[in-house]
C-alpha positions as CSV (number, residue, x, y, z in Angstrom):
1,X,35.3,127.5,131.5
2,X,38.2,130.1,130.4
3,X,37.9,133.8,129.5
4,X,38.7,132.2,125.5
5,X,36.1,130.0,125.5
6,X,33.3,132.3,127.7
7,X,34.5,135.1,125.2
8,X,33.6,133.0,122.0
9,X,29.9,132.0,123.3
10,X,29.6,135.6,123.9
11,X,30.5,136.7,120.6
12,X,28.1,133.8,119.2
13,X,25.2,134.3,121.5
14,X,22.2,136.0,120.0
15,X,21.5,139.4,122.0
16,X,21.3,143.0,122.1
17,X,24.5,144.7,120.9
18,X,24.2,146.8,124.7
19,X,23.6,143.4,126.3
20,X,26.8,141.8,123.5
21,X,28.8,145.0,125.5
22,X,27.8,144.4,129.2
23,X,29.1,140.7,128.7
24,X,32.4,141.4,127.4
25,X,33.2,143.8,129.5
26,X,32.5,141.2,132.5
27,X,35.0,138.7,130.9
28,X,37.7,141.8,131.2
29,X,36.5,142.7,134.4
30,X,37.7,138.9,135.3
31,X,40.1,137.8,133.1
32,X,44.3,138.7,134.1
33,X,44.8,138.7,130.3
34,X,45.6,142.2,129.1
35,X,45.5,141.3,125.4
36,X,42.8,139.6,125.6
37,X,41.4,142.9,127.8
38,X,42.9,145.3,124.8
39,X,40.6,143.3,122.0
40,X,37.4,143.3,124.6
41,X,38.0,146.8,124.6
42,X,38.5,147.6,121.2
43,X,35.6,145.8,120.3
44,X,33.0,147.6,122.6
45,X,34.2,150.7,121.6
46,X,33.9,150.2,117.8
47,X,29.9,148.9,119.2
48,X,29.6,151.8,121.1
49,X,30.8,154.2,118.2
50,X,28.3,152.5,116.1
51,X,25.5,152.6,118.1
52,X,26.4,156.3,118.5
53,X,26.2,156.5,114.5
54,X,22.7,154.2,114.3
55,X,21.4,156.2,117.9
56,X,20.3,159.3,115.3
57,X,17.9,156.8,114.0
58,X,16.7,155.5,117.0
59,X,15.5,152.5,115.9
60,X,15.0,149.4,118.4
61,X,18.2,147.2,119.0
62,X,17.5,144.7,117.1
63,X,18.9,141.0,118.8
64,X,22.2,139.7,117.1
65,X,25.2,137.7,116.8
66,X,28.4,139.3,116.8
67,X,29.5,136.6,114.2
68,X,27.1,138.0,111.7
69,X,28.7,141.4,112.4
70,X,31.7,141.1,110.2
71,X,34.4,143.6,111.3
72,X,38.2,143.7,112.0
73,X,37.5,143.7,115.9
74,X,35.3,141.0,115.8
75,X,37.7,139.1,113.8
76,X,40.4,140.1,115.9
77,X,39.0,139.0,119.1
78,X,37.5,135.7,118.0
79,X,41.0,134.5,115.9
80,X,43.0,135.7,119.5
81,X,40.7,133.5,121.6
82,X,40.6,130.6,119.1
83,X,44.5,130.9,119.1
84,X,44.9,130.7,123.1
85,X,42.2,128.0,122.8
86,X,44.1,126.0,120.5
87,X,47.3,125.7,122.5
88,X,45.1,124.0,124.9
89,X,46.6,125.6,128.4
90,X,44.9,126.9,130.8
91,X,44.5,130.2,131.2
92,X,47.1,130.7,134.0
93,X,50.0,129.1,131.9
94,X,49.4,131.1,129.0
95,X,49.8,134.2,130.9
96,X,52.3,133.0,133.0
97,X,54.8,131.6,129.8
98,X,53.9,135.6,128.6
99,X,55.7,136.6,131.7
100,X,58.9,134.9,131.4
101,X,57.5,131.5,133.3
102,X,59.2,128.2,132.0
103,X,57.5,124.4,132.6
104,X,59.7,122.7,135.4
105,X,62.1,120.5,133.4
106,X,61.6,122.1,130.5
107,X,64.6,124.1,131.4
108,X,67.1,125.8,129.3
């Protein structure tokens, strides 16, 4: 399983917004794709701004899934990963075709 698709059952799985955090921020601990990195990261910190906001009330965390959490990052992350998912290449080649890398004989 690729960062795309372990970042999408993340993002569906039904959990604590601190535990929705911890497991993202494996997947861009592992994964080599700084984009996908850049989305992880904007996500969390919109969670972590919000549960700043929500932290005066201290009410329990309440388990959730990020799908039913409709914001821009969300969105964001989850349209990126479908994206990469859809070209259906593995991880290495996406990143790699990123860099400049071209399919022998596919050349020029």
């Amino acid at each position: 399983m690729n960062s795309y698709e372990k970042t999408l059952i993340t993002v569906a799985e039904v959990k604590t917004i601190n535990a929705h955090m911890v497991s993202l921020g494996k997947i861009r601990a592992t994964s080599e794709d700084q984009e996908l990195g850049f989305y992880i990261a904007s996500l969390v910190l919109h969670l972590q701004q919000q549960q700043q906001q929500l932290g005066q009330m201290r009410q329990k965390s309440i388990p959730t899934s990020l799908t039913f959490y409709p914001t821009y990052e969300v969105s964001r992350l989850v349209q990126y990963c479908q994206y990469q998912l859809a070209s259906s290449k593995p991880e290495w080649q996406i990143l790699a075709e990123r860099h400049g890398w071209i399919r022998p004989g596919q050349g020029v």
